[in-house]
N, C-alpha and C positions, 0 to 999 in steps of 0.2 A: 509840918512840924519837924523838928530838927535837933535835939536835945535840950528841949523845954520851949525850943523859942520861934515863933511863927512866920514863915516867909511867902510874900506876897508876890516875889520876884525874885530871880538874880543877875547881877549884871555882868552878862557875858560881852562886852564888849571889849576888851584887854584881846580875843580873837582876830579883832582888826590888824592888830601891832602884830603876831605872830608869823613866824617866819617860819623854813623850810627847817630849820633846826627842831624847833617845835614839832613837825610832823613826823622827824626821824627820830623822837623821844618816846613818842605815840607808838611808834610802832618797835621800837624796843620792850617798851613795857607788854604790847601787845605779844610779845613772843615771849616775854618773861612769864604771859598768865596762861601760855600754850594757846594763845590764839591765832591758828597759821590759815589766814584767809588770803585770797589773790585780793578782795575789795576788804579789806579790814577795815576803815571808812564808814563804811556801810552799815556796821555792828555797831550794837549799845552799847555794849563796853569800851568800845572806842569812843562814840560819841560822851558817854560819861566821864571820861581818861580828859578828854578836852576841856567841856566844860568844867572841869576841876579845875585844868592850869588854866584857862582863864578869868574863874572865878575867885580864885584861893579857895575855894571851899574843900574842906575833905572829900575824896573820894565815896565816902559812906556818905554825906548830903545829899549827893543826888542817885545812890544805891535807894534811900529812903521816901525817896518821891514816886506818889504812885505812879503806875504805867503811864496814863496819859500826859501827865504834868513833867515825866523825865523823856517824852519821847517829841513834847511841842516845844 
């Protein structure tokens, strides 16, 4: 659930098109939120950061998703 409205899915496929630009945006933000990892990749907040720009969805969409449903 996601303010008010129920998701069964989300289509992350728009990752396929992304480019190298894309993963140097990823890791500005990531240092914008003080996340200083050698694998930053590897962390949920990165993975969440992605699946946002692929998705459109807001960043808080999949903050909102229980653990197991934001980490498959």
């Amino acid at each position: 659930m996601f303010e008010g409205k129920e998701y069964t899915e989300v289509d992350l496929s728009a990752m396929e098109d992304m480019t190298a630009e894309d993963l140097c945006a990823m890791g500005k933000i990531m240092t914008k939120l003080g996340i200083v990892n050698p694998v930053a990749e590897m962390t949920v907040d990165y993975a969440i950061y992605m699946a946002a720009r692929a998705s459109g969805k807001p960043v808080e969409f999949s903050r909102a998703c229980p653990p197991r449903r934001a980490l498959s």
